[in-house]
C-alpha positions as CSV (number, residue, x, y, z in Angstrom):
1,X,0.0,0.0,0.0
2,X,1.2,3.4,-0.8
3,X,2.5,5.9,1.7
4,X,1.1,9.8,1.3
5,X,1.8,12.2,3.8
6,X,-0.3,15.6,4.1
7,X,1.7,18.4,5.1
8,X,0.0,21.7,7.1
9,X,0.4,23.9,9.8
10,X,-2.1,22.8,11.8
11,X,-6.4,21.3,11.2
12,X,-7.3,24.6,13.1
13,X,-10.7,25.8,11.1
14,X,-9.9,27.1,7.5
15,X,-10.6,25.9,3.5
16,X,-6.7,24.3,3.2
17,X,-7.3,22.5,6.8
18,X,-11.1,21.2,5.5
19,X,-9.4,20.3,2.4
20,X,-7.1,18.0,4.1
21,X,-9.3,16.7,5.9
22,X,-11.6,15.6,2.9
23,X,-8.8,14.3,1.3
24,X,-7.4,12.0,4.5
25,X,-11.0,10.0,4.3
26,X,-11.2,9.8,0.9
27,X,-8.1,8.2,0.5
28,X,-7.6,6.2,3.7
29,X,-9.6,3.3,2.2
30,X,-6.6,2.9,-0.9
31,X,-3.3,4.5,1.0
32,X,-1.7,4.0,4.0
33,X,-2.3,8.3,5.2
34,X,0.1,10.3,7.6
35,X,-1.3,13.7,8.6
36,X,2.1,15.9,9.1
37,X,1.3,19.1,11.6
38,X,3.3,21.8,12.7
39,X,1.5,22.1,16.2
40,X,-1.6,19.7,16.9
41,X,-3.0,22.1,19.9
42,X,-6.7,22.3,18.5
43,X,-7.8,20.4,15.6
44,X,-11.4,21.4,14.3
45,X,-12.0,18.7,11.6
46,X,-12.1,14.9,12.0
47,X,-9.5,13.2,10.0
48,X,-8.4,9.3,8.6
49,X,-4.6,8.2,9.2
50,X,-1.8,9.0,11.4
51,X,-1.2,12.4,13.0
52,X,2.5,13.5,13.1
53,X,3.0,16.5,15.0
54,X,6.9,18.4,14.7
55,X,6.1,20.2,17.6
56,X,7.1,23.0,15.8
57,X,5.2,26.3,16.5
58,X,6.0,29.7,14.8
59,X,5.3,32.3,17.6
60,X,7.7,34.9,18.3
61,X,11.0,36.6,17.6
62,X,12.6,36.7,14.4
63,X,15.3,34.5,15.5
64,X,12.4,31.7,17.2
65,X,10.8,31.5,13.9
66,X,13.8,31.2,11.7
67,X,14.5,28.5,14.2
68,X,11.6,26.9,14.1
69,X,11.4,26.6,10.1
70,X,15.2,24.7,10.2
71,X,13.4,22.7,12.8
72,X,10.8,21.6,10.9
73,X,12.3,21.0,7.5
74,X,15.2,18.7,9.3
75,X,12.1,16.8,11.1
76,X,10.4,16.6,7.8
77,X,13.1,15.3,5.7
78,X,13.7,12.7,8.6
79,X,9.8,11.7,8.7
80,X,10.4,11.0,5.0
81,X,12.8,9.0,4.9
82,X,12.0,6.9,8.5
83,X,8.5,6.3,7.0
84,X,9.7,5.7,3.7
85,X,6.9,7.9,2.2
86,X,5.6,7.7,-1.5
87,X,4.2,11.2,-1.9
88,X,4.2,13.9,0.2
89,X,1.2,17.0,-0.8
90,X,1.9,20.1,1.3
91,X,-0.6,22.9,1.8
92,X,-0.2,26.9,2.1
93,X,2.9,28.7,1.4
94,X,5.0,27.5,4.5
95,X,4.3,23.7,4.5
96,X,5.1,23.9,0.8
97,X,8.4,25.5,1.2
98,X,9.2,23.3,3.5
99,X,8.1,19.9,1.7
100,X,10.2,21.3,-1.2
101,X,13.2,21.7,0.9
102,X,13.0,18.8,2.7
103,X,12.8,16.7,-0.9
104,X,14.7,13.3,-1.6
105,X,14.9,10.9,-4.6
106,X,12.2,8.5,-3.6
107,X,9.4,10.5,-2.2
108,X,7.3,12.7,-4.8
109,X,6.9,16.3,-3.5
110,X,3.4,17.9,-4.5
111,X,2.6,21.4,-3.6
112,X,-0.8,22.7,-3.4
113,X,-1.2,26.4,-4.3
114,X,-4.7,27.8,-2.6
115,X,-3.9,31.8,-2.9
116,X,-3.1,34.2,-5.8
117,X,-0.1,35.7,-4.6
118,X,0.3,38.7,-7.2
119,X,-2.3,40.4,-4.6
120,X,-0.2,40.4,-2.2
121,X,3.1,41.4,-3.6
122,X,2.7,44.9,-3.4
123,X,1.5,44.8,0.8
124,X,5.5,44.3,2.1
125,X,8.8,43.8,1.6
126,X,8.4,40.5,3.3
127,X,5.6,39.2,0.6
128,X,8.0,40.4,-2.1
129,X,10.8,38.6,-0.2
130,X,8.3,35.4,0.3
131,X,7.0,35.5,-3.1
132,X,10.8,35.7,-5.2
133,X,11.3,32.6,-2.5
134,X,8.0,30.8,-3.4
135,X,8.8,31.6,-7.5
136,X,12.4,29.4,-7.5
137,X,11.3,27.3,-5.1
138,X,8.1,25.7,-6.6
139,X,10.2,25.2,-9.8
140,X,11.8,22.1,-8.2
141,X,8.4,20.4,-6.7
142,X,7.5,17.5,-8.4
143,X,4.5,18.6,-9.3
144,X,2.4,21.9,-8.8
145,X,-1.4,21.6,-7.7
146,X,-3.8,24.8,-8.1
147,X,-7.3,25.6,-7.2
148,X,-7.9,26.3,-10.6
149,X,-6.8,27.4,-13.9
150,X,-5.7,30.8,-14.3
């Protein structure tokens, strides 16, 4: 049976965090499912598989948070190879970084794109930042899944 991990921050409420729920029961009956969070503190939708939580929340300084992102990829890239995972499909902008970064030769890295970023590019100088990230990055997924055609 295949193995498919679904990487988000957390099952708090939201349409990415409904999304994975959906997708955990509809393919727990074919795949063996892992449900990778970031922090597990309240999870608002019922869900098929395995939760993983990295333990790995984003709150505070600059410095926590750069921490905490290293943290995560390193436990990622770990829970990849320990579980010997097929696919990996990672949510929002973060996850999706980090399931890129955290890519090896035998798991397939899909990345799920739910926003239209060329909103939000003019806001900061961190969405610029985040966005010429997101742009090389998402070139080396295996594959790129959007809400819809442009």
């Amino acid at each position: 049976m295949k193995k498919v991990g679904l990487l988000i921050s957390t099952l708090n409420s939201g349409g990415a965090e409904r999304v994975v729920s959906r997708l955990s029961n509809l393919l727990s009956s074919n795949y063996e499912i892992y449900i990778i969070l970031f922090e597990d503190t309240y999870i608002c939708y019922e869900y098929s598989g395995q939760l993983i939580n990295l333990n790995a929340k984003s709150k505070g300084s600059f410095m926590n948070k750069a921490y905490n992102f290293i943290k995560r990829t390193i436990k990622m890239k770990d829970i990849k190879k320990k579980l010997d995972l097929d696919v990996v499909i990672s949510f929002l902008d973060t996850p999706n970084i980090i399931n890129i970064l955290s890519k090896n030769k035998k798991c397939k890295t899909l990345v799920s794109i739910r926003n239209y970023s060329d909103a939000e590019k003019k806001v900061s100088i961190i969405n610029r930042i985040t966005n010429y990230v997101i742009g090389n990055l998402y070139n080396k997924a295996d594959r790129i899944i959007p809400v819809s055609r442009v």
